[in-house]
C-alpha positions, -999 to 999 in steps of 0.1 A, spaced: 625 -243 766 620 -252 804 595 -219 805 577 -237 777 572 -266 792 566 -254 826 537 -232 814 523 -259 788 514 -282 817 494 -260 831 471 -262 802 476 -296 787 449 -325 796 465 -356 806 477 -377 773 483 -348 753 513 -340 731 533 -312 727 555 -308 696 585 -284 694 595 -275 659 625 -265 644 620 -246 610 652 -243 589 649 -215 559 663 -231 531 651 -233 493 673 -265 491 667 -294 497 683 -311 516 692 -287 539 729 -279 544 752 -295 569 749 -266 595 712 -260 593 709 -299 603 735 -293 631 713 -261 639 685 -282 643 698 -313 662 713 -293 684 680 -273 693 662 -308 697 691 -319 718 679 -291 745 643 -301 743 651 -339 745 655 -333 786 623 -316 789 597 -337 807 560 -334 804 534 -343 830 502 -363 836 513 -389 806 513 -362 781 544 -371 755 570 -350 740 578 -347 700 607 -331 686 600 -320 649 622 -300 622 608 -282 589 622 -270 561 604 -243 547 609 -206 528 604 -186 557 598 -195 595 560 -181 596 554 -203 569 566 -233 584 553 -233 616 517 -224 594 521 -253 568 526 -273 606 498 -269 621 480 -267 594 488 -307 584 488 -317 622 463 -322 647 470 -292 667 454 -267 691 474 -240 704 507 -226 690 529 -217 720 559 -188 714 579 -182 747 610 -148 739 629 -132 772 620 -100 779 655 -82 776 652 -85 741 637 -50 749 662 -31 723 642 -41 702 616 -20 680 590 -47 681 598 -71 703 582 -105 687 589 -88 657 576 -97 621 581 -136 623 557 -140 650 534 -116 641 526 -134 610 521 -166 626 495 -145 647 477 -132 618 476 -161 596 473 -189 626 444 -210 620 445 -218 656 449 -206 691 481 -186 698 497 -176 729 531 -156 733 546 -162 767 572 -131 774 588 -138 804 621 -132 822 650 -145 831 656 -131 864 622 -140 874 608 -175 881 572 -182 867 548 -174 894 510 -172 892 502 -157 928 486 -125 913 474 -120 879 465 -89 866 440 -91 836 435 -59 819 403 -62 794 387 -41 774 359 -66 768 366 -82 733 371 -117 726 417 -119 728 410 -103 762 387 -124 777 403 -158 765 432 -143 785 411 -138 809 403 -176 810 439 -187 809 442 -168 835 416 -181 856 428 -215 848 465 -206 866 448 -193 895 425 -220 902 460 -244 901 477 -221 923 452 -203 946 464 -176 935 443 -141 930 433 -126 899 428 -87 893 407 -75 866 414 -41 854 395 -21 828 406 17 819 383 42 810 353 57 827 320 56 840 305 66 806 317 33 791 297 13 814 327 -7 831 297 -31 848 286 -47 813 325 -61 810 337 -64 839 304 -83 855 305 -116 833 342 -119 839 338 -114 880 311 -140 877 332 -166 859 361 -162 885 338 -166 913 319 -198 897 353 -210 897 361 -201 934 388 -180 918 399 -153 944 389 -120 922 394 -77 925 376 -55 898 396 -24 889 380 8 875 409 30 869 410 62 844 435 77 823 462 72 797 459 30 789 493 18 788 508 44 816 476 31 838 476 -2 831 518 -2 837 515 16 873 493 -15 886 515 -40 870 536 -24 890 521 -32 917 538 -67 926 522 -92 902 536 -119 889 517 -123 856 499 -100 836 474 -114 804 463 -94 779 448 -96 744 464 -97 714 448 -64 695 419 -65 681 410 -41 650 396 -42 620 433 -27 604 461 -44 623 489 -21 626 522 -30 611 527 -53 640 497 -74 658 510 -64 692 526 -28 675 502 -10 694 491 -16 734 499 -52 735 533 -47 723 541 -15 745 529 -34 775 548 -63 772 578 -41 762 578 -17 791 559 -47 821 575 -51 848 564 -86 853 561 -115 828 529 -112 799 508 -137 784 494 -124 752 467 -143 734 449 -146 703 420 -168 700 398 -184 674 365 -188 693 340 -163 703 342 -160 744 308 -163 762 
């Protein structure tokens, strides 16, 4: 909760809310005995959480018949703009490591989503950012976020694309370099070829200590939203990953 939070303030304009929900799976109603304790003790950990610059804290629980569908039939009946999922990266066993709960959410979200994977051993730091991009709309809404941390921070942000010269790296990596430095944002534009994931994964490696990426975009999703690169980068980083899904087309 306290990565949550820490992250959310970043973003957050002063007077803003942010809500964390409980969703109990339960076709009854109402709920049993230990899905309320469940719940009360989950908004017991929040309850110490503080926000910053006046914005206030709610605490909200849902029944519903599965979790994706609660946290959609939320936002959908509250006045919300981003959903916010934050899951430790040694969950790595894992096969997918959001899994199909939060993938669904990500498909079906009618507004922006992030997925925060961070870890525990590692404090939240935004000194250097690495931004791989491959030019589409997820990729450069990360891209924004993480322009936004670095102006807060001074910190540096390094914009990778993989692939060649053929694929006219200039037309995507210009506009974003421009942005950055209209933004006094300290900036590096990587060219780098070969294999995606195993590229992108040796400059993560690096020393960074964030890396933002895209949520994938195609016109068939995979069995997962982030099966494919997303989920494999986040999976194998070894630094924390934003991953983000936007509504709005980027200019």
């Amino acid at each position: 909760m306290k990565y949550i939070m820490e992250f959310v303030n970043h973003f957050l304009h002063a007077g803003g809310k942010i809500t964390f929900l409980h969703v109990t799976v339960s076709s009854v109603i109402p709920i049993s005995p230990g899905e309320w304790r469940r719940a009360l003790s989950a908004i017991s950990t929040t309850h110490m959480l503080k926000a910053e610059g006046g914005m206030e804290v709610f605490y909200a629980v849902k029944n519903s018949s599965t979790i994706a569908t609660g946290i959609i039939e939320a936002v959908s009946a509250g006045d919300y703009d981003l959903i916010l999922f934050a899951n430790s990266t040694y969950r790595k066993h894992l096969n997918h490591l959001f899994g199909n709960k939060i993938d669904e959410v990500i498909r079906s979200s009618p507004v922006e989503t992030a997925v925060l994977s961070y870890r525990d051993d590692m404090p939240l730091r935004y000194d250097r950012i690495l931004v791989p991009t491959s030019g589409y709309k997820h990729a450069l809404r990360a891209a924004k976020m993480a322009e936004t941390l670095s102006m807060k921070h001074g910190g540096e942000v390094t914009v990778l694309y993989v692939g060649t010269d053929d694929d006219d790296p200039k037309a995507i990596l210009d506009p974003i370099a421009s942005d950055l430095k209209i933004s006094g944002v300290r900036d590096r534009m990587v060219l780098r070829s070969g294999p995606i994931v195993e590229t992108i994964l040796n400059e993560a490696a690096k020393g960074y200590d964030l890396m933002a990426i895209g949520a994938t975009e195609r016109q068939q999703y995979y069995n997962f939203i982030a099966g494919s690169t997303a989920d494999r980068l986040i999976k194998k980083s070894p630094c924390p990953v934003l991953m983000v899904k936007t509504i709005n087309t980027i200019h």
